[in-house]
C-alpha positions as CSV (number, residue, x, y, z in Angstrom):
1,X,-3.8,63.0,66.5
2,X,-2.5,61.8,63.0
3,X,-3.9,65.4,61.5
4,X,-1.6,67.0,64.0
5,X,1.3,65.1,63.5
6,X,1.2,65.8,59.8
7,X,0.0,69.2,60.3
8,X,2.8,69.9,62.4
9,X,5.3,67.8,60.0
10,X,4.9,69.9,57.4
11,X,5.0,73.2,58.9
12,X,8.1,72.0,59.6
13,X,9.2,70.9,56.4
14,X,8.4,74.1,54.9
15,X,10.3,76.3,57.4
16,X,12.9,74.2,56.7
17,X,13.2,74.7,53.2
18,X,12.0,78.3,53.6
19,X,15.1,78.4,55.7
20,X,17.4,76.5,53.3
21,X,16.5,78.9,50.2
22,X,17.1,81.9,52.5
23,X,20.8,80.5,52.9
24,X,22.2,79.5,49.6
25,X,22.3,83.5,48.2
26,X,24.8,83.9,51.4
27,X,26.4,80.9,51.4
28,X,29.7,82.7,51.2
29,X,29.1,84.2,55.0
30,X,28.6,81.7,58.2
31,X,25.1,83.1,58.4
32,X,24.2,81.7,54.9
33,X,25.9,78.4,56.6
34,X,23.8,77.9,59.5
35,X,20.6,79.1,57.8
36,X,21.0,75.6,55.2
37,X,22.3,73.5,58.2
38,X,19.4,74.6,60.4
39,X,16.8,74.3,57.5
40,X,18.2,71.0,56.6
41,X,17.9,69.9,60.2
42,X,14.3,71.2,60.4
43,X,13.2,69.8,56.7
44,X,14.0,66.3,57.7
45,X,12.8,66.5,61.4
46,X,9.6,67.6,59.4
47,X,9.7,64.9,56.9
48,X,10.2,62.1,60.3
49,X,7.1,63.5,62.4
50,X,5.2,63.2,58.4
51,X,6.0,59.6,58.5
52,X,5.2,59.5,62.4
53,X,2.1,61.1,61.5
54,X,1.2,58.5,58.6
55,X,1.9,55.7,61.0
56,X,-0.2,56.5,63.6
57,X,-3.4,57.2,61.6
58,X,-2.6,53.7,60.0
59,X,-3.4,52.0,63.7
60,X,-6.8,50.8,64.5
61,X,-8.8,52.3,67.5
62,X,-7.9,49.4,70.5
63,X,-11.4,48.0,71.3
64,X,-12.5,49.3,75.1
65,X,-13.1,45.9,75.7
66,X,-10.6,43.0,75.8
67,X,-11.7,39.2,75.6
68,X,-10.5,38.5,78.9
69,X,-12.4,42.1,80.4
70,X,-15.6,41.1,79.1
71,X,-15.1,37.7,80.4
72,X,-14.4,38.9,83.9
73,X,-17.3,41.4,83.8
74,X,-19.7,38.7,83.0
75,X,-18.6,36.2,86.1
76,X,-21.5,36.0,88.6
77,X,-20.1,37.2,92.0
78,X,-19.5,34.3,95.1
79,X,-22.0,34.5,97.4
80,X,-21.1,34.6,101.0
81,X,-20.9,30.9,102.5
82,X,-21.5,29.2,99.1
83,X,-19.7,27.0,97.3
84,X,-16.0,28.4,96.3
85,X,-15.4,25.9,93.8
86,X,-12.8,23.4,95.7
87,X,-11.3,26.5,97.5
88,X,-10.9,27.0,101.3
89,X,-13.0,24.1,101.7
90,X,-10.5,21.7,103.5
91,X,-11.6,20.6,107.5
92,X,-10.2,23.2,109.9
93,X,-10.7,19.8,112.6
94,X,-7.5,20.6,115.3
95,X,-5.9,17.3,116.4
């Protein structure tokens, strides 16, 4: 996922500046304009989804187990009419 992220960062980042370099030799016509606004826009969206990238393959893998999982999985199970532990164990005597 991180390899994507950067991958796809700096395609991004170059298009961008691909982008901004086609636009400054016409800057004098609104097409020169939007080419460095949109290259700008794309070179830094590029340089976020870098840093987005960076982040993520700084996280470590979440174990598949948590404490309290592996705690429940070993629990033996109640058997029926044994001994609940206190629970449901109160006289059901009708007065």
């Amino acid at each position: 996922m991180a390899v994507l992220l950067f991958s796809v960062g700096t395609f991004a980042l170059v298009a961008g500046l691909v982008m901004v370099g086609f636009g400054i030799p016409i800057n004098e016509f609104s097409f020169g304009n939007t080419l460095i606004n949109a290259g700008t826009t794309a070179a830094v969206g590029g340089l976020i989804i870098i840093a987005v990238g960076i982040a993520v393959g700084q996280l470590s893998p979440a174990p598949s187990t948590t404490p309290i999982q592996q705690r429940l999985r070993d629990r033996q199970p109640i058997e029926p009419g044994g001994n609940l532990g206190g629970i449901g164990n109160r006289p059901t005597g009708t007065s």
